[in-house]
N, CA, C and O atoms as a GROMACS GRO file, in nm:
protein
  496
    1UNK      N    1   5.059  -1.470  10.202
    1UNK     CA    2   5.019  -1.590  10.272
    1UNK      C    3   4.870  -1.576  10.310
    1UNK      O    4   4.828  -1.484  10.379
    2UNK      N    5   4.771  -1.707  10.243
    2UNK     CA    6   4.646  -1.671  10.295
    2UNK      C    7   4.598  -1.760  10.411
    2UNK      O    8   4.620  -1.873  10.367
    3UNK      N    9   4.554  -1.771  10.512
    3UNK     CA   10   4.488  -1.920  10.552
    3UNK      C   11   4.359  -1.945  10.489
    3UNK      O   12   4.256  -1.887  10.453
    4UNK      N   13   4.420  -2.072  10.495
    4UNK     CA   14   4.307  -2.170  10.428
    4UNK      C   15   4.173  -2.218  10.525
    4UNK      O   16   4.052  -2.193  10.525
    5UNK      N   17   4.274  -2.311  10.614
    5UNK     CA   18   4.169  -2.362  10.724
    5UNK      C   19   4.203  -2.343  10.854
    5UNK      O   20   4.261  -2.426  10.924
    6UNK      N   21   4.157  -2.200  10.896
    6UNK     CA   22   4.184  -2.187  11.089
    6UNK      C   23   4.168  -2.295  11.182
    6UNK      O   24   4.228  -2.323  11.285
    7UNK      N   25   4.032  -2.372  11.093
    7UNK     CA   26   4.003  -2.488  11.243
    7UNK      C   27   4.095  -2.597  11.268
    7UNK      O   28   4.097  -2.654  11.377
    8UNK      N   29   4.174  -2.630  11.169
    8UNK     CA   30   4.245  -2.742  11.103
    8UNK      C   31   4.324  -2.712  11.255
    8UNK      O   32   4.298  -2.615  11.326
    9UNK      N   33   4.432  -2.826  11.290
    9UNK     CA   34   4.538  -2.826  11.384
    9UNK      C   35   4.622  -2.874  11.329
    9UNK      O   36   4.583  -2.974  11.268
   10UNK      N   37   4.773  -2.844  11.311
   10UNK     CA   38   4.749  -2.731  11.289
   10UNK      C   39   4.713  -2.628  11.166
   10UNK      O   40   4.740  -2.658  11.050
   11UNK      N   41   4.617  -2.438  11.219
   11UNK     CA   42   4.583  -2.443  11.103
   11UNK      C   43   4.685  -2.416  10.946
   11UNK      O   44   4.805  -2.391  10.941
   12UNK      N   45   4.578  -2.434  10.820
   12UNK     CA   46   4.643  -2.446  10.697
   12UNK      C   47   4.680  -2.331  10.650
   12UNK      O   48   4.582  -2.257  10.658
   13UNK      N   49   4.804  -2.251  10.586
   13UNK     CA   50   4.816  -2.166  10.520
   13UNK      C   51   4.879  -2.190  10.412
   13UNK      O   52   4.970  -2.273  10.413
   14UNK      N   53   4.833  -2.102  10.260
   14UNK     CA   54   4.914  -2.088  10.160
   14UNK      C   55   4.967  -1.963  10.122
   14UNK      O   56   4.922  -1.849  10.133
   15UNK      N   57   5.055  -2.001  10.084
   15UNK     CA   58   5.109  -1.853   9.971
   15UNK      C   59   5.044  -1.863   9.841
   15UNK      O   60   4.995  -1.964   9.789
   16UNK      N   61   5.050  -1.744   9.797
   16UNK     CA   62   4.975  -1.742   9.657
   16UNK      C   63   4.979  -1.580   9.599
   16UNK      O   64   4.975  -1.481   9.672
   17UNK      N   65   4.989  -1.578   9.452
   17UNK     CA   66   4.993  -1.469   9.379
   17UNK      C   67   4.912  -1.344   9.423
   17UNK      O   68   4.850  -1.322   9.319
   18UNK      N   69   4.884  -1.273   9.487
   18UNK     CA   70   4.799  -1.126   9.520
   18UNK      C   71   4.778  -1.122   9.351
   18UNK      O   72   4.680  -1.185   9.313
   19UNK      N   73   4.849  -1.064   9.256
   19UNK     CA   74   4.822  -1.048   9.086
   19UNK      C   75   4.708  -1.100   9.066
   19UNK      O   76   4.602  -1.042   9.041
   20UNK      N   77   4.734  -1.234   9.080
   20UNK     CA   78   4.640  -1.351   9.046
   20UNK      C   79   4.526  -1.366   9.046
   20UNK      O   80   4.434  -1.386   8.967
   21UNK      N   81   4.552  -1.349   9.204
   21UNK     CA   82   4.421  -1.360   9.242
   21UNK      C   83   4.331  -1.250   9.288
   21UNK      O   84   4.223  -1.259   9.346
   22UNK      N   85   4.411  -1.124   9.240
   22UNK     CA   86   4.264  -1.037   9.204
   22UNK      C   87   4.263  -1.047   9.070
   22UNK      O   88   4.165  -0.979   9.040
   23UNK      N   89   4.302  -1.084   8.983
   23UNK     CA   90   4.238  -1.090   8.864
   23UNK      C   91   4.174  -1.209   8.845
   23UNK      O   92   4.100  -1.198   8.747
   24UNK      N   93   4.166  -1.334   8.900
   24UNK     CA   94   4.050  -1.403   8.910
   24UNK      C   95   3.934  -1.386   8.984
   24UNK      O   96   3.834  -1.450   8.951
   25UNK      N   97   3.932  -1.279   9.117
   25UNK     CA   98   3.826  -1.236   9.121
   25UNK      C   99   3.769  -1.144   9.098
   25UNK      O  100   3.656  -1.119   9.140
   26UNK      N  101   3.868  -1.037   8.988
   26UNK     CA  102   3.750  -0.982   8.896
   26UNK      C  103   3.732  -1.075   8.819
   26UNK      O  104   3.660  -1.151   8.885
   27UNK      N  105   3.753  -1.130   8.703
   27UNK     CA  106   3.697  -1.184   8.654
   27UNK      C  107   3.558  -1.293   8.674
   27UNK      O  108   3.469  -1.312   8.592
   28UNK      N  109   3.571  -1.345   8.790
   28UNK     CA  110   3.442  -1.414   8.855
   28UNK      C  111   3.345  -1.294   8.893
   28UNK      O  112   3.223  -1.314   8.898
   29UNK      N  113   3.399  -1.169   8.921
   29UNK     CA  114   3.239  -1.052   8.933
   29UNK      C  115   3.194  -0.998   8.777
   29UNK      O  116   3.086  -0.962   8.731
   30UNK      N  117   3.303  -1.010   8.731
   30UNK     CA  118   3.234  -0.997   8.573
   30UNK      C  119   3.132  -1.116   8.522
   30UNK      O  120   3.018  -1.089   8.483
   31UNK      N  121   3.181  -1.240   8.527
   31UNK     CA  122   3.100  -1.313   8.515
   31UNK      C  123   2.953  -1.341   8.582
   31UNK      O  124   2.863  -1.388   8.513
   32UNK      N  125   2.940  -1.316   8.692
   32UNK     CA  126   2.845  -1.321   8.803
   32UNK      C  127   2.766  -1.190   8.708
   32UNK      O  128   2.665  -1.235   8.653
   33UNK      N  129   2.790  -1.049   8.681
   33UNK     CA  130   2.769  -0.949   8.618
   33UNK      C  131   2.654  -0.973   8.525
   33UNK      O  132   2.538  -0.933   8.540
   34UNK      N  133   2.722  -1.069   8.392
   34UNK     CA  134   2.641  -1.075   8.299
   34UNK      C  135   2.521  -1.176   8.307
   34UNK      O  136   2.407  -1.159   8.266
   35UNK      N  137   2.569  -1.275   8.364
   35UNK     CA  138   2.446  -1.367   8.453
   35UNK      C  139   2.328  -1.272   8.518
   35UNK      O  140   2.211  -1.305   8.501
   36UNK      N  141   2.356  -1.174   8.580
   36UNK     CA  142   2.210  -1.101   8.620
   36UNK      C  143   2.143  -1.067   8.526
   36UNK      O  144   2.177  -1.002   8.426
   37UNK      N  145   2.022  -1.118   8.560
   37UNK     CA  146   1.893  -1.048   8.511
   37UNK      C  147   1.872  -0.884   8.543
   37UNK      O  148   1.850  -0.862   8.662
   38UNK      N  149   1.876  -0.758   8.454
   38UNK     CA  150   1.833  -0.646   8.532
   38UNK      C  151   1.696  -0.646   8.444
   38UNK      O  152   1.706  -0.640   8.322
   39UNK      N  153   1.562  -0.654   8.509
   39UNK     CA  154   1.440  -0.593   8.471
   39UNK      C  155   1.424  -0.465   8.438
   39UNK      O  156   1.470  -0.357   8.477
   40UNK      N  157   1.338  -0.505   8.345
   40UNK     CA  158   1.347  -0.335   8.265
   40UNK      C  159   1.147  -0.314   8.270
   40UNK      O  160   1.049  -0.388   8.265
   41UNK      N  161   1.175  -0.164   8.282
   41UNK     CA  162   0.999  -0.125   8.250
   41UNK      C  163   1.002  -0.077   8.081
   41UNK      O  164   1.063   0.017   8.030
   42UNK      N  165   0.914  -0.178   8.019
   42UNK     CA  166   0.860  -0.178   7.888
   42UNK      C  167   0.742  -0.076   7.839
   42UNK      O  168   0.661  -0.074   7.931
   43UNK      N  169   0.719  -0.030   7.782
   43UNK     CA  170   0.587   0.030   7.791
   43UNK      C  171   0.495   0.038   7.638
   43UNK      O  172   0.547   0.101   7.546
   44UNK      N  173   0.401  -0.009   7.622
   44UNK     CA  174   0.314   0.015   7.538
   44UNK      C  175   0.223   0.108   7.533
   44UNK      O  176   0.204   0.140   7.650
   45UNK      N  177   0.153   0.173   7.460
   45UNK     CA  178   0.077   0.278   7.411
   45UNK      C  179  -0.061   0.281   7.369
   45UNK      O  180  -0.080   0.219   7.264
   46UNK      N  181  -0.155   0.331   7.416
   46UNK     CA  182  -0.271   0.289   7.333
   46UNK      C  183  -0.374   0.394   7.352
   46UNK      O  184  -0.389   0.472   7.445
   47UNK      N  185  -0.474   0.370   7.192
   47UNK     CA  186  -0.556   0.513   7.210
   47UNK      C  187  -0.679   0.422   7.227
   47UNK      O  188  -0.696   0.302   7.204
   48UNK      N  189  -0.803   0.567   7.299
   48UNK     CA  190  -0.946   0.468   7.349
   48UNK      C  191  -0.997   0.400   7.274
   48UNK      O  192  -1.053   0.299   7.316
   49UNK      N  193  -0.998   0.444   7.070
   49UNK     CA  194  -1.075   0.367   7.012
   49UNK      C  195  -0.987   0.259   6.954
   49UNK      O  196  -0.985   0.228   6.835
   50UNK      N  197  -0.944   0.228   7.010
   50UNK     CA  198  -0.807   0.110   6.950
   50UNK      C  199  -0.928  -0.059   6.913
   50UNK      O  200  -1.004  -0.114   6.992
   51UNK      N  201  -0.904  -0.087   6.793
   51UNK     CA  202  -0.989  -0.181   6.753
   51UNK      C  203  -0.919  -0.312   6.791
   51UNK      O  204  -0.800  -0.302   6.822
   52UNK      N  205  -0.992  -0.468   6.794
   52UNK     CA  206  -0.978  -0.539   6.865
   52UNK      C  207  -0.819  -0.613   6.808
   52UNK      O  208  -0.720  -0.646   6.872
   53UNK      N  209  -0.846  -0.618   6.680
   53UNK     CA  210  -0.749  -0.710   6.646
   53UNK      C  211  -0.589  -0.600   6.672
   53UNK      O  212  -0.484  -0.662   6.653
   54UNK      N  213  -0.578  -0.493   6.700
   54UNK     CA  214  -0.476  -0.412   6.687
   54UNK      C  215  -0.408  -0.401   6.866
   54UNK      O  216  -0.297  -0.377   6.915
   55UNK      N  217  -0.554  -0.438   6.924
   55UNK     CA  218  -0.572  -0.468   7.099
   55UNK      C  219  -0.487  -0.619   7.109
   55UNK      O  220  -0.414  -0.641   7.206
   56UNK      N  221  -0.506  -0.726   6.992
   56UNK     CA  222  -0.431  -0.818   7.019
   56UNK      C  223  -0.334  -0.840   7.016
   56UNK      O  224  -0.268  -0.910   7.092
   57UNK      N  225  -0.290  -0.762   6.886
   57UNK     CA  226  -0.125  -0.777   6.898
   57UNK      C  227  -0.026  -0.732   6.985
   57UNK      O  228   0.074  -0.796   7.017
   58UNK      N  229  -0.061  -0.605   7.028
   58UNK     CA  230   0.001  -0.508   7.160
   58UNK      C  231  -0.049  -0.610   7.267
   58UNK      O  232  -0.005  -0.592   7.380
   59UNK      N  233  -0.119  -0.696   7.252
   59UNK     CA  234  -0.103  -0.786   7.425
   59UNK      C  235  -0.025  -0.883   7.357
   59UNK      O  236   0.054  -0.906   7.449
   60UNK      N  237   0.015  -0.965   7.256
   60UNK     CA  238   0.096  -1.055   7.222
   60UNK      C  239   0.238  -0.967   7.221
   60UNK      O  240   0.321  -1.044   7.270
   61UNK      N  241   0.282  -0.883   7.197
   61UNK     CA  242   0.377  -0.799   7.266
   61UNK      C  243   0.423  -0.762   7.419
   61UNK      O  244   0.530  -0.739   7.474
   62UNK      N  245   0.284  -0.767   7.459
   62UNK     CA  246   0.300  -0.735   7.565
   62UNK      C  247   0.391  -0.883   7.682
   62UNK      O  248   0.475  -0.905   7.769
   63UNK      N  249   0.303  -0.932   7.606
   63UNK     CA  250   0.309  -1.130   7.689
   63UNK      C  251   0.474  -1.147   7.639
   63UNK      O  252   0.544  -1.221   7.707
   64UNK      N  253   0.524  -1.089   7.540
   64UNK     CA  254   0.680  -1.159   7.513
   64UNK      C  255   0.760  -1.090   7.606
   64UNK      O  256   0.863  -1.138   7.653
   65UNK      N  257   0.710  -0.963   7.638
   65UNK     CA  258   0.780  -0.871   7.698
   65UNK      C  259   0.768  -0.954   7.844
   65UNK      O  260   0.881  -0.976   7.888
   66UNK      N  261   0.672  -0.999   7.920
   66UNK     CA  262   0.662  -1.094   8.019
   66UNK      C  263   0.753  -1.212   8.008
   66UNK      O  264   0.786  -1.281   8.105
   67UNK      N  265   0.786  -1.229   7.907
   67UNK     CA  266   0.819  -1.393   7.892
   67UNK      C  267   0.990  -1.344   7.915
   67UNK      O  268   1.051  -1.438   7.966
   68UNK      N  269   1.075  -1.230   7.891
   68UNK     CA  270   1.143  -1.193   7.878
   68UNK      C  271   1.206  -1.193   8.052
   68UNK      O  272   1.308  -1.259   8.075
   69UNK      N  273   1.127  -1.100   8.186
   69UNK     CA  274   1.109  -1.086   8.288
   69UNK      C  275   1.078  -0.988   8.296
   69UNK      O  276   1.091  -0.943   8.410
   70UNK      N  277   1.012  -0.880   8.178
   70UNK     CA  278   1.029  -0.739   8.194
   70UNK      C  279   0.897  -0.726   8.282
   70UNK      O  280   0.802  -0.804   8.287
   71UNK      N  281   0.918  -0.601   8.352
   71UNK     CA  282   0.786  -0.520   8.390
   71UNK      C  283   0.729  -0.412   8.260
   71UNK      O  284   0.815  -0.358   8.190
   72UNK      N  285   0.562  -0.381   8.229
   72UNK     CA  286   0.529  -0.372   8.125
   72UNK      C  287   0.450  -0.248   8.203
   72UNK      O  288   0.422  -0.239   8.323
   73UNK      N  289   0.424  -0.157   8.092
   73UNK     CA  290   0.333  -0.008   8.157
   73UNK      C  291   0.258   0.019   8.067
   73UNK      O  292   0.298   0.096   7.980
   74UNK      N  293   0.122  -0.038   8.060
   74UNK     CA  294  -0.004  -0.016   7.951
   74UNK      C  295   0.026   0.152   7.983
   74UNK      O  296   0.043   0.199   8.096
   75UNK      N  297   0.026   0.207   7.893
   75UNK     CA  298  -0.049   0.389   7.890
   75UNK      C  299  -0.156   0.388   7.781
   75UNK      O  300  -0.126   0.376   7.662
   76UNK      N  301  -0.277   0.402   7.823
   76UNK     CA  302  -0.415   0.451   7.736
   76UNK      C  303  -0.397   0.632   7.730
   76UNK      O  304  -0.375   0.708   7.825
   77UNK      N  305  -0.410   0.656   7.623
   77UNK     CA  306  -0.379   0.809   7.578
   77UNK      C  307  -0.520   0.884   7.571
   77UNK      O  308  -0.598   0.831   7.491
   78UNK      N  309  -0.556   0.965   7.619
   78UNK     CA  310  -0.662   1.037   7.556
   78UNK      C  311  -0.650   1.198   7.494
   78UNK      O  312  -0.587   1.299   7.525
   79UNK      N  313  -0.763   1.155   7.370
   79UNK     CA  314  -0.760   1.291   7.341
   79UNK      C  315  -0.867   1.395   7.288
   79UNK      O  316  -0.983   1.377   7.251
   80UNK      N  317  -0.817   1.469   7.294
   80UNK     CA  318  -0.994   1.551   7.315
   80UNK      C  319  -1.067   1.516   7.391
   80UNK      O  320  -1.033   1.497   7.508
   81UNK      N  321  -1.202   1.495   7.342
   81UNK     CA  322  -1.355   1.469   7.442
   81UNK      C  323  -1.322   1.355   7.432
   81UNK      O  324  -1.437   1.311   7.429
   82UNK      N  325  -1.258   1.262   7.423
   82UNK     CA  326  -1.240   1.162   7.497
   82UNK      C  327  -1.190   1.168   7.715
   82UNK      O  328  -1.218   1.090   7.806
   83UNK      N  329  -1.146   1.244   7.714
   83UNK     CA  330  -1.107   1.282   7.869
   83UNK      C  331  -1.234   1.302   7.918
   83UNK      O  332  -1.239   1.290   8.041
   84UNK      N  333  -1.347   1.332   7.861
   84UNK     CA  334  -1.479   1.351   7.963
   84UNK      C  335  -1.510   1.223   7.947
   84UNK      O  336  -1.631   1.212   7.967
   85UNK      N  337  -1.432   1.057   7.906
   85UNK     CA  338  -1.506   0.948   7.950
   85UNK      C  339  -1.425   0.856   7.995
   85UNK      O  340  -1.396   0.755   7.930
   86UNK      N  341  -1.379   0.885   8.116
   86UNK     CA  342  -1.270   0.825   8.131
   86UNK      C  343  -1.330   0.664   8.171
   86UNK      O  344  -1.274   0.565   8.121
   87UNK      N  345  -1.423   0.653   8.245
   87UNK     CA  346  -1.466   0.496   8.249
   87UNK      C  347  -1.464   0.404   8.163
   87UNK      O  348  -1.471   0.284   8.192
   88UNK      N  349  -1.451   0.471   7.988
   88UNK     CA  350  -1.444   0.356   7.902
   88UNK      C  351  -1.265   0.295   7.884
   88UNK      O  352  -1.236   0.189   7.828
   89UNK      N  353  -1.144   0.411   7.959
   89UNK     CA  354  -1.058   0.394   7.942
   89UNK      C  355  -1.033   0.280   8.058
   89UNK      O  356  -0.960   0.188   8.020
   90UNK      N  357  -1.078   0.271   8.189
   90UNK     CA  358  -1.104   0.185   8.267
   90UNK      C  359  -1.153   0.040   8.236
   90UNK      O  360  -1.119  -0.077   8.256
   91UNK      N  361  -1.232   0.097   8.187
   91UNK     CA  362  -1.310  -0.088   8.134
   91UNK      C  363  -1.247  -0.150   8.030
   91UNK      O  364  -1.276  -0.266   7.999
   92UNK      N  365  -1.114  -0.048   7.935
   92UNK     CA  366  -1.049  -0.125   7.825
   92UNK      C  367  -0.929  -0.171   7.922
   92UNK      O  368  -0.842  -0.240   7.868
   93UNK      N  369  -0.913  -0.140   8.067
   93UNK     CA  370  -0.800  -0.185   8.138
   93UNK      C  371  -0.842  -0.300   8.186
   93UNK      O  372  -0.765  -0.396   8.184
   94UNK      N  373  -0.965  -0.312   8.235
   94UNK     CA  374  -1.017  -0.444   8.300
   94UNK      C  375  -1.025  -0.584   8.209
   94UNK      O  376  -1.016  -0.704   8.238
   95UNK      N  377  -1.053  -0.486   8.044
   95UNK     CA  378  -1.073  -0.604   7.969
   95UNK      C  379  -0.933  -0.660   7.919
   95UNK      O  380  -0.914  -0.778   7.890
   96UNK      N  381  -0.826  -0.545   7.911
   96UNK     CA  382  -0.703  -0.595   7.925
   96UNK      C  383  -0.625  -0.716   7.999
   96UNK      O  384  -0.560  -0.812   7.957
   97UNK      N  385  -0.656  -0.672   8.120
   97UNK     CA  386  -0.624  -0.753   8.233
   97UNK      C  387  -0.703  -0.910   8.235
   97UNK      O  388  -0.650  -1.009   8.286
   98UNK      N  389  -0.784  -0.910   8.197
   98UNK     CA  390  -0.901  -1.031   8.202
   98UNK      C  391  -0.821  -1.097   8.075
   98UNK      O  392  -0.838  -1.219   8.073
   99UNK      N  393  -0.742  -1.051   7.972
   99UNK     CA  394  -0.741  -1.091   7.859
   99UNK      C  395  -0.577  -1.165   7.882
   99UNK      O  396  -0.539  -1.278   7.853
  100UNK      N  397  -0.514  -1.067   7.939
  100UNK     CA  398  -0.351  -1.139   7.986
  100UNK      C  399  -0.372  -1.295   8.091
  100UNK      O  400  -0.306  -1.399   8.084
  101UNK      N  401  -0.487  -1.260   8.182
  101UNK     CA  402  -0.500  -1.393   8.258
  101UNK      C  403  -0.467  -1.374   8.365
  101UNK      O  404  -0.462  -1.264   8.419
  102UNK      N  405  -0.426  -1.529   8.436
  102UNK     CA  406  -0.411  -1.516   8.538
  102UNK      C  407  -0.212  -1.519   8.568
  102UNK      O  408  -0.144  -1.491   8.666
  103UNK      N  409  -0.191  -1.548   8.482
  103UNK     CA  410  -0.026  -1.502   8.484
  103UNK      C  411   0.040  -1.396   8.505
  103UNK      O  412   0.163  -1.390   8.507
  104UNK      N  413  -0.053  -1.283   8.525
  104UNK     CA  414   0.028  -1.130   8.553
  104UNK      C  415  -0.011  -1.106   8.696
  104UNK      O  416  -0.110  -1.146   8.757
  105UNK      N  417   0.098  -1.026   8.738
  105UNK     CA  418   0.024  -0.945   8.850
  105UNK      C  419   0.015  -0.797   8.850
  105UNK      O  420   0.109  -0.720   8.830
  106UNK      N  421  -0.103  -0.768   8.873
  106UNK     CA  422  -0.074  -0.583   8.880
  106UNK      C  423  -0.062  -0.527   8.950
  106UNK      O  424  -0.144  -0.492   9.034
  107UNK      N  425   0.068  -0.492   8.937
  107UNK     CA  426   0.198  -0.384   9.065
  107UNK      C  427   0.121  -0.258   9.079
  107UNK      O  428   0.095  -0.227   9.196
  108UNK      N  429   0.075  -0.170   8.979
  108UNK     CA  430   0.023  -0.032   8.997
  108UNK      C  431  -0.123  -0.046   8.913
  108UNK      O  432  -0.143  -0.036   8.792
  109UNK      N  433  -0.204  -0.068   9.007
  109UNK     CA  434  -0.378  -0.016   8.994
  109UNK      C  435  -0.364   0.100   8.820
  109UNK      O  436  -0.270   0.167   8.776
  110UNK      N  437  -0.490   0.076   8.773
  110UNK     CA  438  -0.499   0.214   8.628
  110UNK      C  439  -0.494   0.352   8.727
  110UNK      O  440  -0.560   0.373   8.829
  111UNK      N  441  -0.439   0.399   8.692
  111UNK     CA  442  -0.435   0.580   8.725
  111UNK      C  443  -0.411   0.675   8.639
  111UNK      O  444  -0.328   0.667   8.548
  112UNK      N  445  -0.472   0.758   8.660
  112UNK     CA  446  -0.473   0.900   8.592
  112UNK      C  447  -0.402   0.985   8.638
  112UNK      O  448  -0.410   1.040   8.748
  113UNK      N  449  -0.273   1.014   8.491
  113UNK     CA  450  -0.168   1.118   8.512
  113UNK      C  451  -0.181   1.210   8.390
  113UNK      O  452  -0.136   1.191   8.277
  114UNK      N  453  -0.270   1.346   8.449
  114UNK     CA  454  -0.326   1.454   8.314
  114UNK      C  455  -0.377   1.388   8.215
  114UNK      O  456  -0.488   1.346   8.248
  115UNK      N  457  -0.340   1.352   8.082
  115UNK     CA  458  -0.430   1.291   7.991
  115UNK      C  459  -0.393   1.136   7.956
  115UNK      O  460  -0.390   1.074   7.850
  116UNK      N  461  -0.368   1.100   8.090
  116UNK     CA  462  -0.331   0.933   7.999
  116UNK      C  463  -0.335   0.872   8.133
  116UNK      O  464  -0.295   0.924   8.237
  117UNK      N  465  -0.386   0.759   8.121
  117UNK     CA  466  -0.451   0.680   8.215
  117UNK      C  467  -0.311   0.517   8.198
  117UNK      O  468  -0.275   0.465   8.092
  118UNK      N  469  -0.277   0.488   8.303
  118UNK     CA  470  -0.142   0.420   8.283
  118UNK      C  471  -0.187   0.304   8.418
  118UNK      O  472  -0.264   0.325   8.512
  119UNK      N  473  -0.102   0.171   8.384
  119UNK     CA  474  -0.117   0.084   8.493
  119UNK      C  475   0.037  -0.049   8.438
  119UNK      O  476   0.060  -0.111   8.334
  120UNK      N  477   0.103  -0.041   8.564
  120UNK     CA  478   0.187  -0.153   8.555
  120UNK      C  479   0.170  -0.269   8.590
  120UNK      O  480   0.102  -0.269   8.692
  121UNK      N  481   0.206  -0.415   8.544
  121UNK     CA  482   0.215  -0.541   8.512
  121UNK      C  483   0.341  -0.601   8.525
  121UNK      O  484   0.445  -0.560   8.473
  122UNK      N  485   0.323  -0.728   8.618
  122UNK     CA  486   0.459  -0.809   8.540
  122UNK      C  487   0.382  -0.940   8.616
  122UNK      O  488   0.285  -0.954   8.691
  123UNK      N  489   0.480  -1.024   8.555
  123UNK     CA  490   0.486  -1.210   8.552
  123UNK      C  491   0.527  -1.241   8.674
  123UNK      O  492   0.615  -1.200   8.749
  124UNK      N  493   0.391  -1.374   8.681
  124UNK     CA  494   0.430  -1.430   8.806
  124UNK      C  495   0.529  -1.487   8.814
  124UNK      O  496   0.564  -1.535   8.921
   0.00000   0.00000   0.00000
């Protein structure tokens, strides 16, 4: 016996299947289940001398991966004497960022972790 409506006068009660009706409400948390969105961190890859048109496609990747809801993790790789310049790995982040627009936001600033300089993104 469940009640229905306490406020009612007097109030309402039914009987009803216990079986039943937990298996309709699992089934409504399963459903609710696949309806969530879970965000995922994506990540792309890139080396310092990465040429422009190869820079575009990894941001047209990058942008689907946005369009999706994902969160996205540029990693710029360095190697060798490239690590004694790290400012140019910086300024390919800025030009990154300038290039996605104004539709992203950036969750984690560029930082340096040992040889690879990394920064996270996602959609407004």
């Amino acid at each position: 016996m469940v009640e229905i409506s306490p406020q009612a006068t007097p109030p309402v009660a039914k009987i009803i299947d216990w079986g039943k009706y937990q298996y309709q409400k699992m089934k409504e948390q399963q459903r609710n289940k696949k309806r969530a969105k879970v965000s995922e961190l994506k990540q792309i890859r890139l080396g310092l001398k990465i040429g422009q048109h190869d820079l575009d496609i990894k941001l047209k990747k990058v942008l689907s991966f946005l369009e999706d809801g994902d969160k996205v993790r540029i990693q710029l790789m360095y190697r060798g004497r490239e690590n004694a310049h790290q400012e140019l790995g910086f300024g390919l982040m800025d030009r990154i960022i300038a290039a996605l627009g104004e539709n992203i936001i950036v969750e984690q600033k560029p930082q340096i972790n040992g040889r690879n300089l990394s920064m996270i993104i996602r959609s407004k």
